[in-house]
mmJSON file of the N, C-alpha and C atoms, coordinates in Angstrom:
{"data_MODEL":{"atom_site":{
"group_PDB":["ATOM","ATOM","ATOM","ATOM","ATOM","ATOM","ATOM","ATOM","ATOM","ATOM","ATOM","ATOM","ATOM","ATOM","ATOM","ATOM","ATOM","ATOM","ATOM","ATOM","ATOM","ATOM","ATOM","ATOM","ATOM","ATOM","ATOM","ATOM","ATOM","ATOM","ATOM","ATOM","ATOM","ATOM","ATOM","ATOM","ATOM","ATOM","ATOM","ATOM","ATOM","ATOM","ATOM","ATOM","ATOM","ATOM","ATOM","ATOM","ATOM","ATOM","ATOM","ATOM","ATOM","ATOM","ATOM","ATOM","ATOM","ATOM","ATOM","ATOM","ATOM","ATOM","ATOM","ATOM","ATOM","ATOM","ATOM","ATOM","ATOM","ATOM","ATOM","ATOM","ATOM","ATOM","ATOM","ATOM","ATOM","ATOM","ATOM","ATOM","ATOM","ATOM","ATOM","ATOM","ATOM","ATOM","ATOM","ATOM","ATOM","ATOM","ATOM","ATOM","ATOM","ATOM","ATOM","ATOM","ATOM","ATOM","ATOM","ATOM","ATOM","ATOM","ATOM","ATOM","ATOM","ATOM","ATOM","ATOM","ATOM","ATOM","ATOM","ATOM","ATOM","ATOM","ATOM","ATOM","ATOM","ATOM","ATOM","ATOM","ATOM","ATOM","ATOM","ATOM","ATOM","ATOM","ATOM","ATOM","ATOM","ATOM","ATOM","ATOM","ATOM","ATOM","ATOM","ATOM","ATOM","ATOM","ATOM","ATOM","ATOM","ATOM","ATOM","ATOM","ATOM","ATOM","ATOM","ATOM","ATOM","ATOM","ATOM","ATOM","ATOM","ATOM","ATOM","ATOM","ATOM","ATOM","ATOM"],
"id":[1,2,3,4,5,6,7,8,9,10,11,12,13,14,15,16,17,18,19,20,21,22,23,24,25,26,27,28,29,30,31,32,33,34,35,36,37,38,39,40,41,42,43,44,45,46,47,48,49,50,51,52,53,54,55,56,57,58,59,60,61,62,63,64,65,66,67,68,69,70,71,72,73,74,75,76,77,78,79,80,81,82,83,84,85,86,87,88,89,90,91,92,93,94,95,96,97,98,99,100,101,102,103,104,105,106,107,108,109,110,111,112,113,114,115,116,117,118,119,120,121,122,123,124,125,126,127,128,129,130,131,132,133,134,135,136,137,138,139,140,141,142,143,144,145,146,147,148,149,150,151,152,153,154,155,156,157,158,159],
"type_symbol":["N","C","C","N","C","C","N","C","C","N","C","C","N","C","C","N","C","C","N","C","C","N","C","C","N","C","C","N","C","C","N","C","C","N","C","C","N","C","C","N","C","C","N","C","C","N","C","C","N","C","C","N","C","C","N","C","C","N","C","C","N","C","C","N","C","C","N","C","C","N","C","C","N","C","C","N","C","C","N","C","C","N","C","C","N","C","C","N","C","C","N","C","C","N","C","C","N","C","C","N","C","C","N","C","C","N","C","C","N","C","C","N","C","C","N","C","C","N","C","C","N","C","C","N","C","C","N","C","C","N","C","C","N","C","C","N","C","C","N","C","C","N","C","C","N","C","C","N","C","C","N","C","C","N","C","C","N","C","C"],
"label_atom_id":["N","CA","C","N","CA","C","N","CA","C","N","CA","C","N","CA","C","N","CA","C","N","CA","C","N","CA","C","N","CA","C","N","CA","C","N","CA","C","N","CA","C","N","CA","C","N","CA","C","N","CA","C","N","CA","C","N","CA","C","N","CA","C","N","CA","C","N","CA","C","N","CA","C","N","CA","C","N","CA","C","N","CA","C","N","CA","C","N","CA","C","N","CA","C","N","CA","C","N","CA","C","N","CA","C","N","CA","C","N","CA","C","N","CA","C","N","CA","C","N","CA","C","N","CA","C","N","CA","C","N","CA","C","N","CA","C","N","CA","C","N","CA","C","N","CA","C","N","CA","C","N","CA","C","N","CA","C","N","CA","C","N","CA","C","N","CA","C","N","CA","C","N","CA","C","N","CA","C","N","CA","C","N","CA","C"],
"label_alt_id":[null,null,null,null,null,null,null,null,null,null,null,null,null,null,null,null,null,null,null,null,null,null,null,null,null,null,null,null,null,null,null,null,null,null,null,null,null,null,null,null,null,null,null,null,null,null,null,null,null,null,null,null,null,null,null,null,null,null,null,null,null,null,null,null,null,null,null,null,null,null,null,null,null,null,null,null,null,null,null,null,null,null,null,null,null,null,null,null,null,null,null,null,null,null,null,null,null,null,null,null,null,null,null,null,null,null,null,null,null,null,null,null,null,null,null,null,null,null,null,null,null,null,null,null,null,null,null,null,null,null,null,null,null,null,null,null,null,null,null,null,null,null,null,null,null,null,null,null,null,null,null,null,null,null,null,null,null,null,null],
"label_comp_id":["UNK","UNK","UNK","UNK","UNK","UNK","UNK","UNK","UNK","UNK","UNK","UNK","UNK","UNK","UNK","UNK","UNK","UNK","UNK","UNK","UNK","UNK","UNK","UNK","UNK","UNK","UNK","UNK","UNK","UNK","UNK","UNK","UNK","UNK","UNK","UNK","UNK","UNK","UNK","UNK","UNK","UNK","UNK","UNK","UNK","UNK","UNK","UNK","UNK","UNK","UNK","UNK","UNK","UNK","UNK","UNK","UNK","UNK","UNK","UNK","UNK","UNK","UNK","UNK","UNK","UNK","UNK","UNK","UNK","UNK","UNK","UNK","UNK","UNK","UNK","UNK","UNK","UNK","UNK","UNK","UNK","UNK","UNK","UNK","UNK","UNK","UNK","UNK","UNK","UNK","UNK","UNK","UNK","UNK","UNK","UNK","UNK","UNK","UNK","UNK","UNK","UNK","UNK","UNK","UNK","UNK","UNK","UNK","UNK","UNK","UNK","UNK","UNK","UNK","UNK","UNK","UNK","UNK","UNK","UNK","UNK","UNK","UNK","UNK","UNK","UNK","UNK","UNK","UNK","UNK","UNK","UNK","UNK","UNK","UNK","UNK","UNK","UNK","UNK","UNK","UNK","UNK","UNK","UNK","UNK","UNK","UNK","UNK","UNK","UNK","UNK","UNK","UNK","UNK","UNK","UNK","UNK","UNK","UNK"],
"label_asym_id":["A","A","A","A","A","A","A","A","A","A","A","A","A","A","A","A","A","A","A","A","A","A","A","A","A","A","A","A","A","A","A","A","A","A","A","A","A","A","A","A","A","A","A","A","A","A","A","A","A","A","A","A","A","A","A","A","A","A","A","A","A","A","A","A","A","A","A","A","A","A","A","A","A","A","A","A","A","A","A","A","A","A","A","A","A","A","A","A","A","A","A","A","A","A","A","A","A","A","A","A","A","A","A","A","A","A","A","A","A","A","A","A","A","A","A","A","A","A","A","A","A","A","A","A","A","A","A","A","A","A","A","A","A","A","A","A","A","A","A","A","A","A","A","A","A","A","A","A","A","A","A","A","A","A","A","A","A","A","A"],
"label_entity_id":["1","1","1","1","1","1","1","1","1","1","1","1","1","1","1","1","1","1","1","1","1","1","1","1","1","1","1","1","1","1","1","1","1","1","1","1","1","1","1","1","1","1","1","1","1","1","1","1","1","1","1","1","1","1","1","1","1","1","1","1","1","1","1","1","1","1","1","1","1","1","1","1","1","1","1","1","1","1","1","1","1","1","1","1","1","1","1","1","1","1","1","1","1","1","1","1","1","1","1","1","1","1","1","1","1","1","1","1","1","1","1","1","1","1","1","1","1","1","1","1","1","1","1","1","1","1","1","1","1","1","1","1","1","1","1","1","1","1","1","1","1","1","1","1","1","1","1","1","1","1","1","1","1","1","1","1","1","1","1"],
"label_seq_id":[1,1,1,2,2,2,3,3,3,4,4,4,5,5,5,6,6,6,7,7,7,8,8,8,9,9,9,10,10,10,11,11,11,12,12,12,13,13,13,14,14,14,15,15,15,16,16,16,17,17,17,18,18,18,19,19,19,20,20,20,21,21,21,22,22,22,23,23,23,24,24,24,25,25,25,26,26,26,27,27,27,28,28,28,29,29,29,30,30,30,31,31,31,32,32,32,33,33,33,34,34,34,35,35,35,36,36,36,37,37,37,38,38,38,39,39,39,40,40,40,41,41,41,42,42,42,43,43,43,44,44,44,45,45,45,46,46,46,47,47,47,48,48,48,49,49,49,50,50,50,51,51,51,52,52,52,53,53,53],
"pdbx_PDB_ins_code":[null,null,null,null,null,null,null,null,null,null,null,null,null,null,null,null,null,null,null,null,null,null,null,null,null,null,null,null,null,null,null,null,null,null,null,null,null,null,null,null,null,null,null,null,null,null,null,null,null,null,null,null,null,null,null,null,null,null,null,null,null,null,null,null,null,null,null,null,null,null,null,null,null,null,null,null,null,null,null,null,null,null,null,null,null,null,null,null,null,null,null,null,null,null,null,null,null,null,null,null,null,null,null,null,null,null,null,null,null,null,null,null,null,null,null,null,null,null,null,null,null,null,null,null,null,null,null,null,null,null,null,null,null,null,null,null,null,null,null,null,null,null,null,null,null,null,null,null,null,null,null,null,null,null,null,null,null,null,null],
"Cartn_x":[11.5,11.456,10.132,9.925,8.748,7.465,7.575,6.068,6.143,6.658,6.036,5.646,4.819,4.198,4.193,3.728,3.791,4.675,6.032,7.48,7.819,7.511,8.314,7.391,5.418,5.147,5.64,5.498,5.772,7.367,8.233,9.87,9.445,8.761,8.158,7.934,6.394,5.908,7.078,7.485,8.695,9.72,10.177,10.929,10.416,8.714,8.837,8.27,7.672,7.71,9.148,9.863,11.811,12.063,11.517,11.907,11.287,9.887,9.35,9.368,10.04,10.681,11.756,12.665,14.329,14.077,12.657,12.693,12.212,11.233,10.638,11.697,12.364,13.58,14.648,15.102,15.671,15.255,14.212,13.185,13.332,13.026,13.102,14.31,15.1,17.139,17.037,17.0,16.698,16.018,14.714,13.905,14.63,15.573,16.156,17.141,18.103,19.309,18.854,17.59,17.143,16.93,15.95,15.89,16.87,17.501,18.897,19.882,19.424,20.881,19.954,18.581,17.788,17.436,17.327,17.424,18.274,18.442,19.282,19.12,20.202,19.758,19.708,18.895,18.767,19.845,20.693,21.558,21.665,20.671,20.274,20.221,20.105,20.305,21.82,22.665,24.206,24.597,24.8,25.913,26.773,27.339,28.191,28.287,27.079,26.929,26.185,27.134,26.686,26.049,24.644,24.03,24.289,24.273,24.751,24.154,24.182,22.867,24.271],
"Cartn_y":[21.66,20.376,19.649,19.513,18.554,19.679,20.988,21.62,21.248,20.744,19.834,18.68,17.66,16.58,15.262,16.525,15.968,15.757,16.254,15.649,14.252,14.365,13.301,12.463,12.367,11.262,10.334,11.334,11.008,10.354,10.463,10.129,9.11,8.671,7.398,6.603,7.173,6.115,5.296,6.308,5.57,4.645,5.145,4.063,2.673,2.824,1.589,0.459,1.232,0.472,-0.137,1.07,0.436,-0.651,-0.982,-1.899,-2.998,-3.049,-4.066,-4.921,-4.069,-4.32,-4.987,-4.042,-5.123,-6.664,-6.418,-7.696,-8.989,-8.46,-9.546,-10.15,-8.819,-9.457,-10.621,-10.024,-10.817,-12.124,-12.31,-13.602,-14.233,-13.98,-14.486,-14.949,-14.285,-14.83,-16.149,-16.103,-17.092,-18.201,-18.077,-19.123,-19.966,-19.47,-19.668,-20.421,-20.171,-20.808,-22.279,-21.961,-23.364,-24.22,-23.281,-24.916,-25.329,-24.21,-24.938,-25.627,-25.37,-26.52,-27.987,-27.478,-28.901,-29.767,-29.188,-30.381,-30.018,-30.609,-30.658,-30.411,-29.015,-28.264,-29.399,-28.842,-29.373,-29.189,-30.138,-29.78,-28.355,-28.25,-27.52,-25.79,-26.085,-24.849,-24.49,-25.462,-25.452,-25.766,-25.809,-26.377,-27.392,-27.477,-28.165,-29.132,-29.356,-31.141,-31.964,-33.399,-34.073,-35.137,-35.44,-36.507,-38.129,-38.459,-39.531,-41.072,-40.606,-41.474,-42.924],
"Cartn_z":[25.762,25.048,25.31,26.238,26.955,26.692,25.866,25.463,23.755,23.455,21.887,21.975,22.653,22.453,21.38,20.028,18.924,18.464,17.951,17.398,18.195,19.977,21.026,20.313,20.283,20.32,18.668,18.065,16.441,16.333,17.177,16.934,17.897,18.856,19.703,19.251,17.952,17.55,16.261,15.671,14.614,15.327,16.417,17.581,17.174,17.723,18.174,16.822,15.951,14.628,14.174,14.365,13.916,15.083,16.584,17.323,16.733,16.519,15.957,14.934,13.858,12.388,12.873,13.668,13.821,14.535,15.982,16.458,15.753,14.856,13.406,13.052,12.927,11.305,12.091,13.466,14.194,14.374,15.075,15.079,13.681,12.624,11.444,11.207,11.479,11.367,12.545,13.717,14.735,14.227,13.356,13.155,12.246,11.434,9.658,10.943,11.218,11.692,12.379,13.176,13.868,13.459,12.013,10.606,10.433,9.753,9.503,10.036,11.449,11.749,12.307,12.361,12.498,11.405,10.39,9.129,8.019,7.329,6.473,5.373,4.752,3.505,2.463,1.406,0.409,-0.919,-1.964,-1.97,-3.135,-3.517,-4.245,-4.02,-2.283,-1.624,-1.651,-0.804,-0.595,-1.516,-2.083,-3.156,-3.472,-2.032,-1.868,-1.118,-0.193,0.402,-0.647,-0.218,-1.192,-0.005,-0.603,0.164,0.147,1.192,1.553,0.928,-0.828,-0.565,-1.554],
"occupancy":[1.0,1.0,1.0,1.0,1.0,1.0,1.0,1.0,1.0,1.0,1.0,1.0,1.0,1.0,1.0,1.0,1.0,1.0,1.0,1.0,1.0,1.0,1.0,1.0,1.0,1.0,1.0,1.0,1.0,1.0,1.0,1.0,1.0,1.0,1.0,1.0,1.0,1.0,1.0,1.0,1.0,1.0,1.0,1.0,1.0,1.0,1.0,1.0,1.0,1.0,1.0,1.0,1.0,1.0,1.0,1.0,1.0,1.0,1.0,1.0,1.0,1.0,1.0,1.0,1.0,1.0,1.0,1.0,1.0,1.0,1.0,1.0,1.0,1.0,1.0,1.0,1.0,1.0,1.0,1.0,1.0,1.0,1.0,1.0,1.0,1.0,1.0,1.0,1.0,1.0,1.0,1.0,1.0,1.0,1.0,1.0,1.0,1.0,1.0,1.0,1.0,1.0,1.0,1.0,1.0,1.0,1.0,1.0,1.0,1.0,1.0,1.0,1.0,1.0,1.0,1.0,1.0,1.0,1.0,1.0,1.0,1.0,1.0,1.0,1.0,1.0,1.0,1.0,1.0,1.0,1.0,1.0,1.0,1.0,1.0,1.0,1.0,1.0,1.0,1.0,1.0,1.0,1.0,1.0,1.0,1.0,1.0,1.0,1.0,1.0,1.0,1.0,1.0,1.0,1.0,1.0,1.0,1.0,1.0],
"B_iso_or_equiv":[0.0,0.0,0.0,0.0,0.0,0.0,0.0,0.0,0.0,0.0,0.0,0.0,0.0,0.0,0.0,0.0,0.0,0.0,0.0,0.0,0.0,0.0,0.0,0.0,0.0,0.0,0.0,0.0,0.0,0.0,0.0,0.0,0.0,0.0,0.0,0.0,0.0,0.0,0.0,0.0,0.0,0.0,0.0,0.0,0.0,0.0,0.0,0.0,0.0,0.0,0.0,0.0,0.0,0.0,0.0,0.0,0.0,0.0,0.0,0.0,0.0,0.0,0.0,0.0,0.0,0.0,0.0,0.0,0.0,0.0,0.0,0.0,0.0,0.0,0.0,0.0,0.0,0.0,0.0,0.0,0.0,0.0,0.0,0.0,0.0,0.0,0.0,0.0,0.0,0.0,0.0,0.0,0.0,0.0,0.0,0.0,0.0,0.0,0.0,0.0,0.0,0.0,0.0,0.0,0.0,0.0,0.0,0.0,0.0,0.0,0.0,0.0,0.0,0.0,0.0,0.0,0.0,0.0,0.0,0.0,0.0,0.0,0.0,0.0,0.0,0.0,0.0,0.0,0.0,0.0,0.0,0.0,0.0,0.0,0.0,0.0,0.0,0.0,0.0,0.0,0.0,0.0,0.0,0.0,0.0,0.0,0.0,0.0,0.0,0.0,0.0,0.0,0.0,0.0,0.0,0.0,0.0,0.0,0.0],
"pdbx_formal_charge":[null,null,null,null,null,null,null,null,null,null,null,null,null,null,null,null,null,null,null,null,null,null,null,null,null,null,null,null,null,null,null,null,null,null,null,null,null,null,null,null,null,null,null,null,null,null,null,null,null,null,null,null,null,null,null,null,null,null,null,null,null,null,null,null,null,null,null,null,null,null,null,null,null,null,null,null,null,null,null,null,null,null,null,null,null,null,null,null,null,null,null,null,null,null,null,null,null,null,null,null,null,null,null,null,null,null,null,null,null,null,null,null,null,null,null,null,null,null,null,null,null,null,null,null,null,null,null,null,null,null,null,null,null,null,null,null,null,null,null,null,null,null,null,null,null,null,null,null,null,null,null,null,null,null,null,null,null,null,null],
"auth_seq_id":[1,1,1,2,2,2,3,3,3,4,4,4,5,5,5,6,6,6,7,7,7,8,8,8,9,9,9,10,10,10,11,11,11,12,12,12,13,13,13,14,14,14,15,15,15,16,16,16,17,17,17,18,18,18,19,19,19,20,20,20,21,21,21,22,22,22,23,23,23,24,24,24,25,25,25,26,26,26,27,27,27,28,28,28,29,29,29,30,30,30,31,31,31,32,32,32,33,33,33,34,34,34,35,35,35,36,36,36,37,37,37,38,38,38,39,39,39,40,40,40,41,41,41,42,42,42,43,43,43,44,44,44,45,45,45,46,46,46,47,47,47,48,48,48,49,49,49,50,50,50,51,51,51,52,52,52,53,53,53],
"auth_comp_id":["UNK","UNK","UNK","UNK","UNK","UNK","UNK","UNK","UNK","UNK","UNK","UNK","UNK","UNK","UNK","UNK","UNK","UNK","UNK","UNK","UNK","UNK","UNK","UNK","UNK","UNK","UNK","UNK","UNK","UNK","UNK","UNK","UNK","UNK","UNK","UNK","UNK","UNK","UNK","UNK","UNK","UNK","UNK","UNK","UNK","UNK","UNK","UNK","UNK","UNK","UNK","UNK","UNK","UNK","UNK","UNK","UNK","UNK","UNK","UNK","UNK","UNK","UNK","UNK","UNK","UNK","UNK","UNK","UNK","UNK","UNK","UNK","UNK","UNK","UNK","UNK","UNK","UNK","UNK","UNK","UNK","UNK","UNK","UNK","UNK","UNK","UNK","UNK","UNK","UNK","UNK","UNK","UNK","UNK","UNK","UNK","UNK","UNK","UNK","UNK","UNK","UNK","UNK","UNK","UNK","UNK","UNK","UNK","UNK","UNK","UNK","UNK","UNK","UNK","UNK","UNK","UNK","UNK","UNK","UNK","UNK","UNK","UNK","UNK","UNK","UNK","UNK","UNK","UNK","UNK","UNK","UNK","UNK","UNK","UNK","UNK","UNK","UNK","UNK","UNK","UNK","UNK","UNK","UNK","UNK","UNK","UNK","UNK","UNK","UNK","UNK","UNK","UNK","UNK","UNK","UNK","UNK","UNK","UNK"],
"auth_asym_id":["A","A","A","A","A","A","A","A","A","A","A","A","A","A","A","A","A","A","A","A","A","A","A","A","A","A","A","A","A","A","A","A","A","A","A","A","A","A","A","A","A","A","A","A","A","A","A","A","A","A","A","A","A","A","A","A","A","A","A","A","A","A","A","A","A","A","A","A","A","A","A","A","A","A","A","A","A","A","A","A","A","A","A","A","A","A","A","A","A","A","A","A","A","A","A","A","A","A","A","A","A","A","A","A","A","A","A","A","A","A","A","A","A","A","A","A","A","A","A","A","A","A","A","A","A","A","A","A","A","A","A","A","A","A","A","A","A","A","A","A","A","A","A","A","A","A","A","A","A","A","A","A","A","A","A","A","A","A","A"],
"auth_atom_id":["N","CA","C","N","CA","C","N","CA","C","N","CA","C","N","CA","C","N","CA","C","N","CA","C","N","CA","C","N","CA","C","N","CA","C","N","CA","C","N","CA","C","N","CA","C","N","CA","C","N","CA","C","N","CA","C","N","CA","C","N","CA","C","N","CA","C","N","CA","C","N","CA","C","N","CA","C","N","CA","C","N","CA","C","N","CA","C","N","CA","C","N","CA","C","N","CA","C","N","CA","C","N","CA","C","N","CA","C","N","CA","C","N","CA","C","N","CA","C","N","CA","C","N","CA","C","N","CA","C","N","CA","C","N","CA","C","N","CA","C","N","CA","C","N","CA","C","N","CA","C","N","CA","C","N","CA","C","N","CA","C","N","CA","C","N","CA","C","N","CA","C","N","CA","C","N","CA","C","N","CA","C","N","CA","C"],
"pdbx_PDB_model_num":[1,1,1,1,1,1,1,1,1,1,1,1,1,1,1,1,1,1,1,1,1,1,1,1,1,1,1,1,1,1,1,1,1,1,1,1,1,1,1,1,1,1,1,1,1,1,1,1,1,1,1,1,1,1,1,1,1,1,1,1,1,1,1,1,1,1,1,1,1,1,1,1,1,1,1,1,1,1,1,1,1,1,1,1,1,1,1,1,1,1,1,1,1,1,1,1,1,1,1,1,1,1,1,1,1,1,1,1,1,1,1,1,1,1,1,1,1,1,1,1,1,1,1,1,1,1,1,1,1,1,1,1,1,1,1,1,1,1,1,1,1,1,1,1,1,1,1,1,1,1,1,1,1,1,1,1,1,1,1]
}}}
């Protein structure tokens, strides 16, 4: 196993592009929820709050 180099480093390097992709995408979900629960959708987004005005 450990005398092919090239398949390990090549299934490595795809690893860690797929870690980096999921941790983005994650971060990006994290960032969205923080807005969201720090200000207040627009109603246009939700639908269904009606602003207090």
């Amino acid at each position: 196993m450990t005398s092919e180099p090239q398949p390990a480093s090549s299934s490595l390097r795809r690893s860690k592009a797929g870690g980096a992709l999921h941790w983005f995408g994650a971060l990006l979900i994290v960032v969205g929820t923080v807005l969201t629960a720090s200000f207040p959708a627009p109603p246009s987004v939700t639908g269904d709050v009606t602003p207090d005005a």
